[in-house]
N, C-alpha and C positions, 0 to 999 in steps of 0.2 A: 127496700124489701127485695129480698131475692127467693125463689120459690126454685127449689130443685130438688123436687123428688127423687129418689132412684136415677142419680144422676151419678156416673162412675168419676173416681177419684181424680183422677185427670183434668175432667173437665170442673170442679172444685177450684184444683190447684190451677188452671186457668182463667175463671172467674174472679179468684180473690186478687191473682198477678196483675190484672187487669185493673180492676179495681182500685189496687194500693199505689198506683202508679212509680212515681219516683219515692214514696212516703219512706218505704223500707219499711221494716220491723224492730229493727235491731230492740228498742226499748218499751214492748208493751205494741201494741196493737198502733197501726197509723191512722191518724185522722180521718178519714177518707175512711173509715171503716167501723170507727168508733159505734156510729149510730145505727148498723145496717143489722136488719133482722134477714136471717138467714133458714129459711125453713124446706129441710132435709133433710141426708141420714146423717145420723151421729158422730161426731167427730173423736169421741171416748171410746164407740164399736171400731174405729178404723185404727186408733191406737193400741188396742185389744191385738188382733188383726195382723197389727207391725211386732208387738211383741210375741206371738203363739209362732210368729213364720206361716201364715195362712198363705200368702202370695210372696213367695220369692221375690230378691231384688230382682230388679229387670225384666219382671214379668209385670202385664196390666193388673193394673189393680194396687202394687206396691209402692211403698212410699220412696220417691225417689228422694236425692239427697237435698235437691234445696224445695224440699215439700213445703208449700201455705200450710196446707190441712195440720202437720204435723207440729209445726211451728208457734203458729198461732191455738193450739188447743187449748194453750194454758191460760188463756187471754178471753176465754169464749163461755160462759153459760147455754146449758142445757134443758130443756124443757119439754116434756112427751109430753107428746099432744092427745088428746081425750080421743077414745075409741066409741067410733057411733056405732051402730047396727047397720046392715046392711038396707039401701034402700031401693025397691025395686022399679023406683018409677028412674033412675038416675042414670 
């Protein structure tokens, strides 16, 4: 389980690099990743994102060339998490 909130794309793509060790990608997601639940921002909003030109190459935020995030999205399910109410003891 990996828990990354509002955690900027960078650090994503150093997570998952991490992660996938020697696995590689080339064919489908690596072992070493198969199983891992990943709770953060969207990886469909960051693709949004790369296609509008929101961050420039080479600027933070933008998907560099040998992107995880980008890479792997095709490989990944999505699921919004349920919106509580505010609670004010918290």
């Amino acid at each position: 389980v990996l828990i990354m909130p509002h955690c900027d794309r960078g650090l994503y793509d150093h997570v998952l690099s991490t992660s996938c060790g020697n696995d590689g990608i080339a064919d489908g997601p690596p072992p070493s990743l198969v199983k891992t639940l990943l709770i953060g921002n969207s990886f469909s909003v960051y693709a949004e994102r790369d296609e509008l030109g929101v961050c420039p190459r080479g600027t933070p935020g933008a998907a560099g060339p040998d992107s995880l995030v980008s890479r792997l999205r095709p490989n990944t399910r999505e699921r919004q998490l349920p919106v509580y109410a505010p609670c004010q003891e918290a």
